[in-house]
C-alpha positions as CSV (number, residue, x, y, z in Angstrom):
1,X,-12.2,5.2,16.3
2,X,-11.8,9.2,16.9
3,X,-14.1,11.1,14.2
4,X,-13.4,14.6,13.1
5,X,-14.9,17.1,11.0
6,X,-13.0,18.5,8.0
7,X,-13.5,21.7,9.3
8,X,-12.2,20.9,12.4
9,X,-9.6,19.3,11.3
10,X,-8.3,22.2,9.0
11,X,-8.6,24.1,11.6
12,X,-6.2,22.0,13.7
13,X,-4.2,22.3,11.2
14,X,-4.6,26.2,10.7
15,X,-3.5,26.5,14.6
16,X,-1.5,23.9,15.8
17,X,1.8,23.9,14.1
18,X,2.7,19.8,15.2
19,X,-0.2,18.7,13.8
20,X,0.3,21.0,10.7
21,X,3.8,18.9,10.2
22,X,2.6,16.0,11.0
23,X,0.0,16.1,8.3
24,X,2.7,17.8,5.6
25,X,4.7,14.8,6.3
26,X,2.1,12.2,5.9
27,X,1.2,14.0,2.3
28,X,5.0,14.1,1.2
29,X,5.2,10.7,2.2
30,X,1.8,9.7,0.0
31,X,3.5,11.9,-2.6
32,X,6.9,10.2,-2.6
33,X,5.2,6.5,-2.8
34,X,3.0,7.3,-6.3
35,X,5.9,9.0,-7.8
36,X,8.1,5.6,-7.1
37,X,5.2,3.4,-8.4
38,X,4.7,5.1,-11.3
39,X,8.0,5.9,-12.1
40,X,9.6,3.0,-11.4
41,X,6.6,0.7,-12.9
42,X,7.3,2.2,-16.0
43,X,9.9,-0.5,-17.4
44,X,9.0,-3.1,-15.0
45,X,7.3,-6.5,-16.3
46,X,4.6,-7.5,-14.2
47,X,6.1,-10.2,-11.9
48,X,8.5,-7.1,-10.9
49,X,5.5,-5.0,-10.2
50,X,4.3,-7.6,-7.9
51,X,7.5,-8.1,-6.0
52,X,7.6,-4.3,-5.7
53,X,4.1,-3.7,-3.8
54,X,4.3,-6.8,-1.9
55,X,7.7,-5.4,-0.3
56,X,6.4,-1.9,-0.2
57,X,2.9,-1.9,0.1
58,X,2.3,-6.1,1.8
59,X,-1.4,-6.2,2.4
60,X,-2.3,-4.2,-0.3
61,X,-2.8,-6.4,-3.2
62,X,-5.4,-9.0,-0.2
63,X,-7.2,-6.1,0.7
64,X,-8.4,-4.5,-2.6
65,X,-10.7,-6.1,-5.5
66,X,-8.8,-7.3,-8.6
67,X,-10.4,-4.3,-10.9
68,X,-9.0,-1.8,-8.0
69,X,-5.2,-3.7,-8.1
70,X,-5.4,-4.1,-11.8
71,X,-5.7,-0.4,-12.1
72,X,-3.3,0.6,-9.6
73,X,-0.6,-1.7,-10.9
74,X,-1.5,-1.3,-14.4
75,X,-1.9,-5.3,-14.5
76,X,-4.3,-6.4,-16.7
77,X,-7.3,-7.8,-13.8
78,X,-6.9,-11.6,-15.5
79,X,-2.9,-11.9,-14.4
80,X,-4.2,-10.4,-11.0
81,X,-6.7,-13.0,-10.6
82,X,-3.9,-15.9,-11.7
83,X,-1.3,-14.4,-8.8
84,X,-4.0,-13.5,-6.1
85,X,-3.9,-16.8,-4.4
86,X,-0.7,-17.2,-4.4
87,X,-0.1,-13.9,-2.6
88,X,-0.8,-14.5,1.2
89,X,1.7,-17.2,1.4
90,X,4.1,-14.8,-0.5
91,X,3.3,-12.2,2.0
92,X,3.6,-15.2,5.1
93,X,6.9,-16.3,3.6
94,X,8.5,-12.5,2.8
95,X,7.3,-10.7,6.3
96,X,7.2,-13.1,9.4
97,X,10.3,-12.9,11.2
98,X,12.5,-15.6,11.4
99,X,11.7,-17.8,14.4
100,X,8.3,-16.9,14.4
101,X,6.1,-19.6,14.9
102,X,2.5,-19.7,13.0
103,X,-0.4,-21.2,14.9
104,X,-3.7,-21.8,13.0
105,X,-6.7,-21.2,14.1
């Protein structure tokens, strides 16, 4: 893992114009997701909500604690915690291509 000072990088940014783009695009990209989530959350039920961040964000919902997905879907925590377990086979079933062959370890 590369470390980097935030003055340092702000100055990359400041004097290498591909890095500078890169880094605008990464932010308009960040930008572009919250606006859709909160936007488009705002008339869907919760089951919808779901479906949406598991297509568009997969890992997301396996990675966080209930209080941190709760907030960010505006889910109350309790249906989180009902639909948690479910989720890693919904992400299995949704993602792995077809052909693809599981092996447990």
């Amino acid at each position: 893992m590369l470390v980097i000072s935030r003055t340092d990088f702000y100055h990359l940014v400041a004097t290498l114009p591909e890095f500078a783009v890169r880094y605008r695009e990464i932010l308009e990209l960040g930008f572009i997701m919250t606006q859709k989530r909160i936007y488009g959350f705002q008339g869907f039920d919760a089951l919808e909500k779901v479906k949406w961040i598991i297509t568009n964000q997969p890992h997301f919902l396996l990675r966080v604690s209930n209080k941190m997905a709760a907030s960010y879907s505006e889910i109350p925590p309790s249906t989180i915690s009902k639909i948690k377990p479910t989720l890693n086979q919904l992400a299995y079933c949704i993602f792995v291509p077809v052909g693809f062959k599981y092996n447990e370890v």
